[in-house]
C-alpha positions as CSV (number, residue, x, y, z in Angstrom):
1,X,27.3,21.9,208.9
2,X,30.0,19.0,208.5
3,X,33.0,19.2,208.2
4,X,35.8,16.9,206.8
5,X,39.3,16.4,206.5
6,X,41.6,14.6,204.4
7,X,45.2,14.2,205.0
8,X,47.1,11.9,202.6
9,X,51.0,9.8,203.9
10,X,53.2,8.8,202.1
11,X,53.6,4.5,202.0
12,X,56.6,3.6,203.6
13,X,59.0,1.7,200.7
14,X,59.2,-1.9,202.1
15,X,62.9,-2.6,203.2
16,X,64.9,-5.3,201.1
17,X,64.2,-7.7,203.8
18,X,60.6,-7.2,203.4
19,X,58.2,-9.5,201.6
20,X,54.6,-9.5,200.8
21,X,52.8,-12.9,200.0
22,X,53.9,-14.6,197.7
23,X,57.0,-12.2,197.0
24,X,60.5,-12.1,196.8
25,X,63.5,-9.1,197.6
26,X,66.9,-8.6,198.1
27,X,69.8,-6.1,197.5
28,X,71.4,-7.1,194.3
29,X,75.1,-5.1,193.5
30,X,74.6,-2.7,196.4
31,X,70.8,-1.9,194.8
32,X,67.0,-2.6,196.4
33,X,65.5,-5.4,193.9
34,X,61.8,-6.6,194.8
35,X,59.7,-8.4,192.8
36,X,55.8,-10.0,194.0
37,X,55.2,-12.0,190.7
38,X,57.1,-15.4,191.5
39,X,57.0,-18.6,189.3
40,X,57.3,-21.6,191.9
41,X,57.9,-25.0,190.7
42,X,58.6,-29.0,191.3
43,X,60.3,-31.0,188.8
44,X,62.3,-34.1,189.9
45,X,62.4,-33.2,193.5
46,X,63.6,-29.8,193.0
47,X,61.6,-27.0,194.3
48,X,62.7,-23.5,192.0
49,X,61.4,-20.2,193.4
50,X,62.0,-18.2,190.5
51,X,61.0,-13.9,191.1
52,X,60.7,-12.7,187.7
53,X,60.8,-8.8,187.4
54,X,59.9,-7.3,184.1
55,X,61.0,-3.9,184.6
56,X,64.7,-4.6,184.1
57,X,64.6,-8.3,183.0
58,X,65.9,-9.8,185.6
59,X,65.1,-12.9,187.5
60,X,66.0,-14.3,191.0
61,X,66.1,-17.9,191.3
62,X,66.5,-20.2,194.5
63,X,66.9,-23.6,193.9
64,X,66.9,-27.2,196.3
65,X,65.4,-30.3,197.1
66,X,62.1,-30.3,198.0
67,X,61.1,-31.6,201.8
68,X,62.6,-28.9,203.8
69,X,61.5,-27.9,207.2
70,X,62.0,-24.5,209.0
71,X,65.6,-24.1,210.4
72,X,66.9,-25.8,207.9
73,X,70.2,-23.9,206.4
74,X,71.1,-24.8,202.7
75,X,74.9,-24.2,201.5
76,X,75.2,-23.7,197.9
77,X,76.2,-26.6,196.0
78,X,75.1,-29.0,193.6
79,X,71.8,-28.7,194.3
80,X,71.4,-25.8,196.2
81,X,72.0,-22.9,194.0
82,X,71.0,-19.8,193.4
83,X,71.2,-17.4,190.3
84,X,70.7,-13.8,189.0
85,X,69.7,-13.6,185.7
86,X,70.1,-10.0,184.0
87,X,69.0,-9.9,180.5
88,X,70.8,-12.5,178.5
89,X,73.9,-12.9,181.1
90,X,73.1,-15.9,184.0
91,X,74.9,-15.5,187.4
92,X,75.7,-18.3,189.1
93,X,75.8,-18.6,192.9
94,X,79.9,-19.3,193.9
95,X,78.7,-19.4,197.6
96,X,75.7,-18.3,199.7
97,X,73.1,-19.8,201.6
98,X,69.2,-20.3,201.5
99,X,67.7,-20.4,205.4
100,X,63.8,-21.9,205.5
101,X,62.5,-19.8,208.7
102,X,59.1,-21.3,207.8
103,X,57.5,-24.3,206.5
104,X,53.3,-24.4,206.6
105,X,50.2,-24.5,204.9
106,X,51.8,-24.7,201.3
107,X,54.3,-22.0,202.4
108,X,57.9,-21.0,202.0
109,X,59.7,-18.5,203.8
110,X,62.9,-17.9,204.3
111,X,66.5,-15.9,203.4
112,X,69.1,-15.8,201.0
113,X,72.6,-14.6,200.5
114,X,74.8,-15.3,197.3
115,X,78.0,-14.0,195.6
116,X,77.2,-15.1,192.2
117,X,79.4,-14.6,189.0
118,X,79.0,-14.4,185.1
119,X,81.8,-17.9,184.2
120,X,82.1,-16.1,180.9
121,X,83.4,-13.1,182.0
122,X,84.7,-13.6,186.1
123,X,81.7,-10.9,186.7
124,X,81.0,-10.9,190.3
125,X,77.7,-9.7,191.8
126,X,77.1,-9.9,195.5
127,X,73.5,-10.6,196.8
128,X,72.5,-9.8,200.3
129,X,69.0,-9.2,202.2
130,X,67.3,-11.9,200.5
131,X,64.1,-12.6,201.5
132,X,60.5,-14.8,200.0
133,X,57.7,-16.0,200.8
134,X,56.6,-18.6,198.2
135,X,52.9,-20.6,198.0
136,X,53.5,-24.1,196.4
């Protein structure tokens, strides 16, 4: 006679500050937002980590030069931006950081941080956790 058992758990939910590979989260307005389908590009220099999440329409995107090395701590700025796009409404980063943590084998990691607002309406939204991992 055999005999077997089956027990089922429960997944943990990944924390904001967890990503899988390639994958991006954060905590956008005081909410968990994860997405693993990221669109990662190069044009003129400028590496754009874009996570694109369909379920809500809404898109994280991390923007700066390309070349960066792990420790390397970019301000927002000119170049360095980041934005949350929800629907049609863009948010633009009024100040935050990206961090690089690590640089190897075709990969990004790092964190973000942003307050970002909607110019046409003084709409403030604050991002915090941020976190990717990003194959170019």
């Amino acid at each position: 006679m055999y005999c077997l058992t089956l027990s089922c758990a429960k997944k943990p939910t990944p924390s904001p500050t967890t990503t899988t590979s390639p994958g991006m989260s954060a905590t956008v307005g005081g909410i968990a937002w994860a997405e693993t389908t990221l669109k990662v590009t190069n044009t003129n220099g400028v590496d754009t980590i874009a996570g694109l999440r369909a379920s809500d329409t809404s898109t994280i995107m991390l923007l700066f030069p390309d070349g960066q090395n792990a420790g390397d701590t970019l301000k927002v700025g000119s170049i360095n931006t980041i934005e949350y796009i929800k629907g049609n409404i863009t948010y633009d980063a009024i100040n935050g950081s990206i961090i690089i943590s690590s640089s190897a084998n075709n990969t990004l990691k790092g964190t973000f941080t942003a307050t970002v607002e909607d110019f046409n309406t003084s709409n403030k939204i604050t991002i915090t956790n941020g976190a990717f991992t990003a194959k170019f």
